[in-house]
MIVEX-144321 format. One record per residue: x, y, z of N, C-alpha, C in turn. Coordinates in steps of 0.1 Angstrom, whole numbers, padded with zeros to 4 digits, always signed. Atoms other than C-alpha are relative to their C-alpha. Example, Ala and Ser with C-alpha at 12.3 -4.5 7.8 and 13.67 -1.06 7.14 Angstrom:
! residues 2
+0009-0012+0000+0123-0045+0078+0009+0012+0000 -0009-0011+0000+0137-0011+0071-0008+0011+0008 
END
This chain:
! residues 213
+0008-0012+0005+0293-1038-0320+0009+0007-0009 -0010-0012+0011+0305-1016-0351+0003+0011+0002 -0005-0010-0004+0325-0987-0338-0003+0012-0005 +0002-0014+0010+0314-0966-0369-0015+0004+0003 +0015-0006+0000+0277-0966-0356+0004+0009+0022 -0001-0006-0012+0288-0958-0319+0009+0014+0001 -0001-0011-0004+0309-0929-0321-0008+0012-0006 +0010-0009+0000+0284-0911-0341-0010+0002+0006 +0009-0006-0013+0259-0917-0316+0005+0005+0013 -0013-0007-0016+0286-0903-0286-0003+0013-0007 +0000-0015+0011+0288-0875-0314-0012+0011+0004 +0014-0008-0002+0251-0866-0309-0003-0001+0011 +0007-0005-0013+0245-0872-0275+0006+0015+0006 -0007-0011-0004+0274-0847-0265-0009+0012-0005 +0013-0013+0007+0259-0823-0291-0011+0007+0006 +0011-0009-0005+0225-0820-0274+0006+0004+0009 +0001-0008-0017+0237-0818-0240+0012+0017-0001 -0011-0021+0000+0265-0785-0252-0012+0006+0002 +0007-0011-0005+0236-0772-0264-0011+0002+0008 +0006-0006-0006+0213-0775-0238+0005+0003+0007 -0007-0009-0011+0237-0763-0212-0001+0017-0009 -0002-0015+0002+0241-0729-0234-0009+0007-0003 +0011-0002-0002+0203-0731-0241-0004+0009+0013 +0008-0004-0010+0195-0730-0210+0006+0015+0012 -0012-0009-0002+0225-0703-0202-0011+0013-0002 +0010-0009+0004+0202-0681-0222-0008+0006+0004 +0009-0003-0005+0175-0683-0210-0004+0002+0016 -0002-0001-0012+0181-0679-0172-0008+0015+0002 +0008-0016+0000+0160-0648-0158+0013+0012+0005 -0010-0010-0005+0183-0618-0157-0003+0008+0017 +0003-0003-0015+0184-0603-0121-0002+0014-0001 +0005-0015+0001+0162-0569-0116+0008+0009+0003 -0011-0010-0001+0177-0538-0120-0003+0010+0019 +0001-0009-0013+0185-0516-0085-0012+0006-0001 +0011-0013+0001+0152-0495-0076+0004+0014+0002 -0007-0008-0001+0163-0462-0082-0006+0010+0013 +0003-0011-0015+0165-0439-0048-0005+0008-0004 +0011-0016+0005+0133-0416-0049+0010+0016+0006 -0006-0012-0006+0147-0378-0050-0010+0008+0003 +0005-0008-0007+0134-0355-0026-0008+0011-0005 +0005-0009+0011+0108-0329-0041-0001+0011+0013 +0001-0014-0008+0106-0293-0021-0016+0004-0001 +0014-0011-0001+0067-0281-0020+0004+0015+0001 +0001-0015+0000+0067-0246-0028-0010+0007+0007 +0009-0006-0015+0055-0224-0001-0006+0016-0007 +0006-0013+0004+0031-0196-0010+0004+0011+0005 -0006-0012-0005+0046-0164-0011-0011+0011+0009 +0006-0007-0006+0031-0140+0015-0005+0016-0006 +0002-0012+0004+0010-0112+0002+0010+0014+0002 -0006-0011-0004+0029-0079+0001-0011+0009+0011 +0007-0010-0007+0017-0053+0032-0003+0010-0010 +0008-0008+0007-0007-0032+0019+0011+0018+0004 -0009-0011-0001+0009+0003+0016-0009+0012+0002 +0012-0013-0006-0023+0027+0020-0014-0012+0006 +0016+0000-0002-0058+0020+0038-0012+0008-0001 +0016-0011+0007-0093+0036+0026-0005-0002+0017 +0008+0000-0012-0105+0049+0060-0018+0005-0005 +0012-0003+0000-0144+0058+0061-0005+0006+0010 +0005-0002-0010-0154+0082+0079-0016+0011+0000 +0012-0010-0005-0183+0102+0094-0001+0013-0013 +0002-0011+0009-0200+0129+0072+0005-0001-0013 -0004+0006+0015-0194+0111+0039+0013-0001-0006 -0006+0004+0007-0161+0108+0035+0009-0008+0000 -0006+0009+0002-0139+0082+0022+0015+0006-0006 -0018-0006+0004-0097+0086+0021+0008-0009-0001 -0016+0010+0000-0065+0066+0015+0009+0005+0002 -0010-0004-0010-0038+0071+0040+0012-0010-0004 -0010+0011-0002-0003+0054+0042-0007-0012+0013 +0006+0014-0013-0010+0020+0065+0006+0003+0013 -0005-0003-0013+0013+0035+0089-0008+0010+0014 +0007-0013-0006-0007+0065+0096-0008-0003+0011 +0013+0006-0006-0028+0062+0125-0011+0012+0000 +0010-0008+0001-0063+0074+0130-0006+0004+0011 +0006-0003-0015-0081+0091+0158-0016+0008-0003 +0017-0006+0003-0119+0101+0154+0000+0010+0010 -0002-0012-0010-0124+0134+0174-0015+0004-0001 +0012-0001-0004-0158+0143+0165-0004+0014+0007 +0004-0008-0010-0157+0178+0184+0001+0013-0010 -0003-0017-0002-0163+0215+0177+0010+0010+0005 -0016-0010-0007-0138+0245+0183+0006+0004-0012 -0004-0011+0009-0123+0275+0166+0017-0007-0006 -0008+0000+0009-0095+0266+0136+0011+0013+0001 -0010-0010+0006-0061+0278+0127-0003+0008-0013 +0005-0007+0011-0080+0289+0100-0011+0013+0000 +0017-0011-0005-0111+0313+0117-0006-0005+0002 +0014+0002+0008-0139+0287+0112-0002-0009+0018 +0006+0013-0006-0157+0269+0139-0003-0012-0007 +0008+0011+0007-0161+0240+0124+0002-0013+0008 +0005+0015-0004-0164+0202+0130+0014-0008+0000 -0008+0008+0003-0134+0180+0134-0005-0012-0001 +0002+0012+0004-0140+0148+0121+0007-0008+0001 -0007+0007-0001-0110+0130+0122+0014+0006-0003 -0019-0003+0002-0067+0133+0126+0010-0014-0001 -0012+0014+0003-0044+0109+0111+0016+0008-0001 -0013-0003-0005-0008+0112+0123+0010-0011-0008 -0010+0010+0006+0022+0096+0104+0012-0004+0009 -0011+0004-0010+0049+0078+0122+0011+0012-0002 -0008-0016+0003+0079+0105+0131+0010-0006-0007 -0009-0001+0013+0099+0113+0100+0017+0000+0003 -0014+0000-0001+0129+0116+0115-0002-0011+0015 +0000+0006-0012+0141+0087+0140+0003+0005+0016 -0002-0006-0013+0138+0092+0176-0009+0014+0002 +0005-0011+0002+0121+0128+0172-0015-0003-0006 +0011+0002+0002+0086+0125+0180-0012+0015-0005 +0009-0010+0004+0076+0158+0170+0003+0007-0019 -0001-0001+0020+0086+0151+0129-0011-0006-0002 +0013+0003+0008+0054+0137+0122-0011+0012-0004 +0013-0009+0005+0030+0151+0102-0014-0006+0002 +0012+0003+0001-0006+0151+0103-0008+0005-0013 +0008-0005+0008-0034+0153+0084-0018+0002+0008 +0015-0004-0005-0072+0172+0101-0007-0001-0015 +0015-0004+0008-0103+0165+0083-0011+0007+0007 +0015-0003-0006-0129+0189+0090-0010+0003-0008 +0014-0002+0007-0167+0201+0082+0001+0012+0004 +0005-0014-0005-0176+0237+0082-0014+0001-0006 +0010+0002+0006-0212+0232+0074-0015+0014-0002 +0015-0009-0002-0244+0252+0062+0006+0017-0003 -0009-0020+0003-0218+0285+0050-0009+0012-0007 +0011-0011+0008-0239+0314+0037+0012+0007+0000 -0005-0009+0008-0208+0329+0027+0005-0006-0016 -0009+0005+0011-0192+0326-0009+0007-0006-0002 -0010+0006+0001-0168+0301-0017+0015+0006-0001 -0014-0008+0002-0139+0327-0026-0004+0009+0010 -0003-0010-0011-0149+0351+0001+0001-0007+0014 -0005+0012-0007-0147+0318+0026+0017-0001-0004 -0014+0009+0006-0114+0309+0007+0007+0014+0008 -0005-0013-0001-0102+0346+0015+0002+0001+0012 -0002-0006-0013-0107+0351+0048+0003-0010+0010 -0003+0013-0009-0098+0315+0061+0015+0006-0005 -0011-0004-0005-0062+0329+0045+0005+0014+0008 -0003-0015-0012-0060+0360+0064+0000-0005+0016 -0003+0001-0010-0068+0340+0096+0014-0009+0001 -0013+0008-0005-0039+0316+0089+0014+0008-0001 -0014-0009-0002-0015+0345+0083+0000+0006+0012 +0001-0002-0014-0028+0357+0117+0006-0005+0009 -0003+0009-0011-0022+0326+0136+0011-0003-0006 -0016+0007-0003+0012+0315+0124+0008+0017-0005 -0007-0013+0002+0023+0354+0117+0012+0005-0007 -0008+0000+0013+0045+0351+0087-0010+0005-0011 +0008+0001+0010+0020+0366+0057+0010+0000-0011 -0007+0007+0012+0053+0364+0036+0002-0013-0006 -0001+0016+0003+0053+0327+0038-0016-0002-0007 +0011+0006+0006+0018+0321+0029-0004+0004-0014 +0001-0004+0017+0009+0314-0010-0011-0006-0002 +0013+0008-0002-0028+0309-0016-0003-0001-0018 +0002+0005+0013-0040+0291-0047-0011+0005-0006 +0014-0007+0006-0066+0312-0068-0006-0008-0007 +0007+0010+0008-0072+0282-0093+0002-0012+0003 +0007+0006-0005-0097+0259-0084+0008-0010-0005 -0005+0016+0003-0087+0220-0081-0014-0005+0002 +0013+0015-0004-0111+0187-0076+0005-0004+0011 -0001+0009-0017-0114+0173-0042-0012-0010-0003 +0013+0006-0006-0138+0144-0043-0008+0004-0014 +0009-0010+0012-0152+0164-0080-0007+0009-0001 +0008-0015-0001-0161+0193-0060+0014+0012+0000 -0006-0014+0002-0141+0228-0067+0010+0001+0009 -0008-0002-0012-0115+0231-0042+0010+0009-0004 -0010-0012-0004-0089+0261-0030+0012-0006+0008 -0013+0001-0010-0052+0252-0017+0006+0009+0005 -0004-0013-0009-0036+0275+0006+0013-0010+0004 -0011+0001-0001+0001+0267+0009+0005+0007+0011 -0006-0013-0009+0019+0284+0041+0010-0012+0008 -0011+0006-0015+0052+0280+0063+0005+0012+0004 -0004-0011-0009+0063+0300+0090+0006-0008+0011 -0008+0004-0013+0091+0293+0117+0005-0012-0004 +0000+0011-0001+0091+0258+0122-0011-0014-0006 +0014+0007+0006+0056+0247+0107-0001+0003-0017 +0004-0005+0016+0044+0242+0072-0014-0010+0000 +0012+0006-0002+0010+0229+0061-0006+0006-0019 +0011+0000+0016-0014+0226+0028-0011-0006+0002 +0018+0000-0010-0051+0232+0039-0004-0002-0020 +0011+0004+0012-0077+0218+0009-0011+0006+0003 +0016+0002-0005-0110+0231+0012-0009+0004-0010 +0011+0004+0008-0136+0221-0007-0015+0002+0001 +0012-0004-0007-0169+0233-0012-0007-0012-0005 +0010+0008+0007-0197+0206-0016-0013+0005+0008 +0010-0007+0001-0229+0222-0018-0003+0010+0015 +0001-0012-0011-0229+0253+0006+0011-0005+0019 -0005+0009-0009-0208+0228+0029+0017-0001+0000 -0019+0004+0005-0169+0230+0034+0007-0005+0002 -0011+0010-0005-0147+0203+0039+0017+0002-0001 -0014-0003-0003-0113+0211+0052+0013-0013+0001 -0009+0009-0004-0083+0186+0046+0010+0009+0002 -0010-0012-0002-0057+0206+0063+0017-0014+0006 -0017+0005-0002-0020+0187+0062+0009+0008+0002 -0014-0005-0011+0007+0199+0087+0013-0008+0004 -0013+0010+0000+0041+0190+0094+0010+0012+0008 -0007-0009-0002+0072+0206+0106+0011+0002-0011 -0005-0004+0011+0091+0224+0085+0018-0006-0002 -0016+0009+0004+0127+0198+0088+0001-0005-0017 -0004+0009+0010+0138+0186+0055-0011-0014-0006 +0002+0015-0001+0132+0145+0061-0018+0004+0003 +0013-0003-0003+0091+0158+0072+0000+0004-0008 +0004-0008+0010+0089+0182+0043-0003-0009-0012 +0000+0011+0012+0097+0154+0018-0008-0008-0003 +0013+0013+0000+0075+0128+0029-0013+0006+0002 +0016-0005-0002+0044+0149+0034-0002+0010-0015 -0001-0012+0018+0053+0167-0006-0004-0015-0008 +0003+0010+0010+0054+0129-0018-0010-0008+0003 +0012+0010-0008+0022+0116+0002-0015+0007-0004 +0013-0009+0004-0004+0147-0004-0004-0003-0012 +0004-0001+0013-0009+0142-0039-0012-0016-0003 +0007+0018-0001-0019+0102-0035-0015+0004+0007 +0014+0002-0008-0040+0111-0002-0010+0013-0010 +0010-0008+0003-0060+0140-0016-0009-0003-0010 +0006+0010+0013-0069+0122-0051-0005-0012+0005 +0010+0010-0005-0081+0095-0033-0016+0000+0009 +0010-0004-0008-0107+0113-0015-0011+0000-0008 +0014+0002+0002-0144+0109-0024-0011+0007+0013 +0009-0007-0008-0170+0126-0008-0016-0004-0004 +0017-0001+0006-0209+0118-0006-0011+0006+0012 +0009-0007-0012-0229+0141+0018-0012-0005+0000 +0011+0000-0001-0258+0132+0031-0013+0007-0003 
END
């Protein structure tokens, strides 16, 4: 055999087989990448409404008020003569938790009453409800009565400011049609009470609405 045809075919077999070894090198399937570790997700938790800070009570003889939430309420409903002169109607007493800790007689209150069916004047009413409260708490230096009319509800109202001793108080009273609604707020006259029933009156009284029957 002629040597010069046989190593060129040795030449070419080698040849393919390199490159199908590096061929097939190639094309081998690469091996899948790691699955990456799922990270943990947190659900957000709904935040809890804020406590309401006043409630609209509803009461008897048309009216509607907003109190602090702490306040409690007591329906009373009865007849019987006022620090003010008047038989009238109590309707309801809401009491505030006591202002100073431990010291159950720092809370203030607030009486709503009715004096109904008045056949007197609204300023000769206003007049002589403060003469009886300078009576009953017996200081008439302390007492300072308001001559100009405010809105209670968008009826006419008279403030009467008074402290004496230990006590202090700021009576409302409002005429709605021949009919007089007393919001009378009391407290004692400490500091820590004084503060919180000066920064509370203005809210509750503006929130009052009235619709008489």
């Amino acid at each position: 055999m002629n040597r010069s045809h046989v190593f060129p075919l040795c030449g070419g077999v080698l040849l393919i087989l390199v490159l199908s070894v590096i061929l097939s090198g190639c094309t081998q399937p690469s091996s899948p990448a790691p699955a990456a570790t799922p990270v943990p997700t947190s659900t957000p938790v709904p935040s809890q409404p804020a406590a309401a800070t006043t409630v609209t009570a509803t009461l008897p003889y048309g009216v509607t008020i907003s109190v602090p939430g702490d306040w409690k309420r007591v329906d009373t409903l009865s007849k019987g003569t006022t620090d003010y002169g008047r038989n009238a109607v109590s309707i309801a007493t809401f009491t505030s938790p006591p202002e100073i800790a431990g010291d159950s007689s720092s809370a203030n209150t607030l009486d709503v009453d009715i004096d109904q069916n008045v056949p007197d004047k609204f300023d000769a009413y206003f007049n002589n409800a403060t003469i009886a409260v300078r009576n009953t708490y017996g200081n008439p230096n302390l007492v300072q009565a308001h001559s100009i009319t405010l809105k209670v509800g968008g009826y006419d109202t008279y403030e009467l400011d008074w402290q004496s001793g230990d006590a202090k108080g700021s009576y409302f009273f409002t005429d709605v049609n021949g009919s007089i609604y007393i919001f009378a707020f009391k407290g004692p006259s400490q500091a820590p009470a004084v503060q919180a029933l000066q920064g509370e009156i203005t809210d509750i009284y503006k929130s009052i609405a009235i619709t008489p029957a």
